[in-house]
N, C-alpha and C positions, 0 to 999 in steps of 0.2 A: 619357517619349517612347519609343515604339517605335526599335527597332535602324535601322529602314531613317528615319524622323522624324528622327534624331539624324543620322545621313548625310547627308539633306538640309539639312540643318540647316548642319554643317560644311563641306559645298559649297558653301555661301553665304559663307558665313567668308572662301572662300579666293577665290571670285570676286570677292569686296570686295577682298579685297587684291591680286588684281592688280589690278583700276582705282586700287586709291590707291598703287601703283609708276608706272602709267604717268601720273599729274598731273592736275591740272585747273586748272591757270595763275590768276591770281589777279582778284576781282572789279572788274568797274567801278564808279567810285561817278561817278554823276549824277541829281542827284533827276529828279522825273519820270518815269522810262523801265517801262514796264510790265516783268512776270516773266519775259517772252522776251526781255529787253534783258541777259540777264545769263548769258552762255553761259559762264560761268570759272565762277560757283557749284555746288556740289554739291546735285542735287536728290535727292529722295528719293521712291519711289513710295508710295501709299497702295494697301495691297494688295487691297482690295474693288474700285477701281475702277481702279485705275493713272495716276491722276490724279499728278504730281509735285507738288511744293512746297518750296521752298530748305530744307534742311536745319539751320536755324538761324531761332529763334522768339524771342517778346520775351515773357517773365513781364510780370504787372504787381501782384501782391503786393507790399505795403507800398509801392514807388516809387511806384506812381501816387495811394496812397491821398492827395490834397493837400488834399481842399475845394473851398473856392471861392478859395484862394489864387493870387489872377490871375499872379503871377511865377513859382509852381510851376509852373501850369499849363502854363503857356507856355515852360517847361523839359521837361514832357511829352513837347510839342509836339516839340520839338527833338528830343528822342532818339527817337519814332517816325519823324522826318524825315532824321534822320538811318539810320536804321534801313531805310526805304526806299531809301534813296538808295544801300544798300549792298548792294542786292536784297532784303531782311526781306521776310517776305509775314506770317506767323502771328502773331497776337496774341492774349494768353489772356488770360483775368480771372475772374473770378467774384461772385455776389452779395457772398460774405461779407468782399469784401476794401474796405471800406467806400465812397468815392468814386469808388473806381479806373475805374469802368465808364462812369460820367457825364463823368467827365478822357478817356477814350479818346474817348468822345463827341464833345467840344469840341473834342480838339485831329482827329482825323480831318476836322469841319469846316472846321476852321482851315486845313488843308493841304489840303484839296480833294481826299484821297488814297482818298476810301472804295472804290474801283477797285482797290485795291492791296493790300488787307487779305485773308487769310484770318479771318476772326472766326470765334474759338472760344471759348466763357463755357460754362455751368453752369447745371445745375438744384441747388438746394440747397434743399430744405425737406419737412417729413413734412407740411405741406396743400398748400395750393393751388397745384399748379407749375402751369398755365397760367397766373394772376395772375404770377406771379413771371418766368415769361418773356417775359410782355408788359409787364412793370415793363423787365427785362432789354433788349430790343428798343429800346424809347423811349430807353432811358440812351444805349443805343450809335448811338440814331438811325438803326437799321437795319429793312429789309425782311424779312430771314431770316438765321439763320447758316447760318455752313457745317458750322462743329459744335457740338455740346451734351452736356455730359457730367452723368453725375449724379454729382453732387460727395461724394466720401470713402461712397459708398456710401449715402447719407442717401437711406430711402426709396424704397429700389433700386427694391422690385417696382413701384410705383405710376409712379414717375417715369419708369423706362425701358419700360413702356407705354406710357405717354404720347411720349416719344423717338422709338420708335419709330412711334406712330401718326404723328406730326408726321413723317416722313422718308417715310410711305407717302402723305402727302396733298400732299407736294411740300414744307412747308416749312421743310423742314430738310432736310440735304443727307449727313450724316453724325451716326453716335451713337458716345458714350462711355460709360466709366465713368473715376474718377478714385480713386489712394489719394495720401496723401504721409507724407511722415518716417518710411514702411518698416514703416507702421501696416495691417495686415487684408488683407497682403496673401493672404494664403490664403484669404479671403471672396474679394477678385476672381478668382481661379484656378477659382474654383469657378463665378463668372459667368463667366466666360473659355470653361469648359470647356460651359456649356450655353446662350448667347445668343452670335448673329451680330453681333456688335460689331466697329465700323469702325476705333476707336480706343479705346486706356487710358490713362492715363495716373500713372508709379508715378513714385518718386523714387530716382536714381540715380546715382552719382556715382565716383570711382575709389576710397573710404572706405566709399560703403555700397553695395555689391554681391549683395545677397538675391536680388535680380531676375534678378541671373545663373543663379542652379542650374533653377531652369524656367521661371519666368514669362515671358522672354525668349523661350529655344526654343519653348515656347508658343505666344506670339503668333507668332514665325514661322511655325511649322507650321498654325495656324490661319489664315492670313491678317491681321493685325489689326496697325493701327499704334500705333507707340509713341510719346509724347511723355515727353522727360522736363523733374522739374521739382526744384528745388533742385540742379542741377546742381556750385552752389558753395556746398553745403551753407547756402542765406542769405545769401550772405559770409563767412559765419566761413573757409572751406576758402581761399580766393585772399586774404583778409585774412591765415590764419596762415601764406600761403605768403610774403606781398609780401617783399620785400628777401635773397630765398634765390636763388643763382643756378639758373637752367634746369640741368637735367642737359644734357651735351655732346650727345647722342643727339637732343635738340630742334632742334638744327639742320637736320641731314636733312630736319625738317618745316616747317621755315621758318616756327618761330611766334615772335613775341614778346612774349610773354610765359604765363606760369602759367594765367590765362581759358584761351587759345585752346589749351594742349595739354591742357587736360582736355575741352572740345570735343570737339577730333579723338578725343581719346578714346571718346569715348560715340558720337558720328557713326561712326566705323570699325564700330562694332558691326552686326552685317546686319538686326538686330530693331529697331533704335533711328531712326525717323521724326525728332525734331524738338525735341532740346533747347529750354526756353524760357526762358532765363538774364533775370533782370531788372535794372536798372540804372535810374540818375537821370545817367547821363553821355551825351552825343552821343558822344562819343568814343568809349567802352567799347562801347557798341553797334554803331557800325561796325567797330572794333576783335573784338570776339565775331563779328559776319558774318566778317569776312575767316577764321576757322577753317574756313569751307566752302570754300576755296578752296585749291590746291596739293597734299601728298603727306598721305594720311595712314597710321596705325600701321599695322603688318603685327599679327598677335594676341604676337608676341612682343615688339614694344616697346609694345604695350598693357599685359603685363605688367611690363614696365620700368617704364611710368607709374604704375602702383598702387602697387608695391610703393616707389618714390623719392618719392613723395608719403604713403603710409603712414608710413614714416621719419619724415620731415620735421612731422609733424601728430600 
């Protein structure tokens, strides 16, 4: 980044943290209520269009992958219902994540909630992505998404042609690209730096921070939103943290527990659009929402959270 890039950059930093000194009180939970029913959540702009979106997303790797196991399913059901009911708007999936897109399917039927969904999935495959999106489409029992990314770079040039023609004929509303586990990411950098892209999405967390040295200021300077994804490394990261007490400093942010201060963590960041933490709990998932709500990190107890979670892991 240029000297004056990196300025801008750091001006944003600090405008984030005065809004998370002065609060943002905490969410309501009532299912039903559309995205404007929820004035305590922290939204987030998508910088091509400045459209907001609750700052807190739901993965569905491996949780949703169930089958046709009708009691999974219907456990699904409940954590996106949950999920809603706590303001959730974003849902992601992908072809490669076996069932999981046909289970968002069912249970968005189920709840009657398709009103309420950001849908975000994937292109993944070196043929035929139009097949594969209208495979995609049917699953999710949808009319168009709002985004579509091409998954881990497979097939860039072809597929994000395609992305992009589908966004210029109206039916698709936003384009990605996507990496995870900290893998190529200097191949997106390099799409970053030569295609108008709406959204990327890398894997990020308070352990694996690569995304920090540019990719980050990057999409900031660029315009371009960020989702992140492994947020709690899989579970391993909030699994090796469970039964360690909070550091005292987590009070201030009125979280409880280990999930929601690495949240605020990555949320505080001024690049960072839309962690997508995944989960098989109703609870864990309204519990993960409520991290959009309230005081978050200034960048120096950001660095408290890395470094007392590096410790501990």
């Amino acid at each position: 980044m240029s000297d004056i890039d990196r300025r801008k950059f750091l001006q944003a930093t600090a405008a984030l943290g005065a809004l998370a000194s002065f609060g943002l009180g905490r969410a309501a939970s009532a299912q039903g209520k559309s995205p404007g029913d929820f004035p305590d959540i922290l939204r987030k702009p998508i910088p091509s269009t400045g459209e907001e979106i609750p700052a807190i997303g739901l993965g569905s790797w491996i949780t949703f992958n169930v089958g046709n196991d009708q009691v999974l399913r219907d456990q699904c059901a409940d954590v996106i219902s949950a999920f809603f009911a706590a303001g959730g708007r974003m849902i992601d999936s992908s072809p490669m994540y076996g069932s999981a897109q046909e289970v968002i399917g069912y249970c968005l039927d189920k709840l009657g909630a398709r009103d309420q969904v950001f849908s975000t999935d994937k292109v993944w495959t070196s043929g035929d992505g139009v097949a594969q999106i209208d495979q995609t489409l049917a699953r999710w029992h949808m009319q168009k998404f709002d985004l579509l990314q091409v998954h881990n770079l497979l097939g860039i040039t072809d597929n994000l042609r395609l992305l992009f023609r589908l966004k210029d004929e109206g039916l698709l509303r936003y384009v990605g690209v996507t990496t995870s586990h900290g893998r190529r990411t200097d191949d997106l950098i390099a799409v970053m730096k030569n295609e108008r892209l709406d959204f990327v999405q890398v894997t990020y967390n308070p352990i694996d921070r690569k995304v920090e040295e540019y990719l980050l200021p990057m999409a900031y300077d660029r315009g371009i939103a960020v989702i992140v994804n492994r947020p709690f490394r899989g579970g391993s990261l909030t699994e090796r943290l469970e039964g360690e007490p909070l550091p005292e400093f987590a009070s201030d942010l009125e979280v409880e527990s280990w999930a929601q201060l690495i949240l605020k963590y990555l949320i505080a960041h001024p690049s960072v659009t839309c962690p997508i933490p995944a989960t098989t709990s109703p609870g864990h998932a309204a519990e993960n929402m409520r991290a959009a709500t309230g005081l978050l990190p200034d960048d120096k107890m950001r660095e408290q959270i890395a470094a007392v979670i590096g410790v501990l892991v």
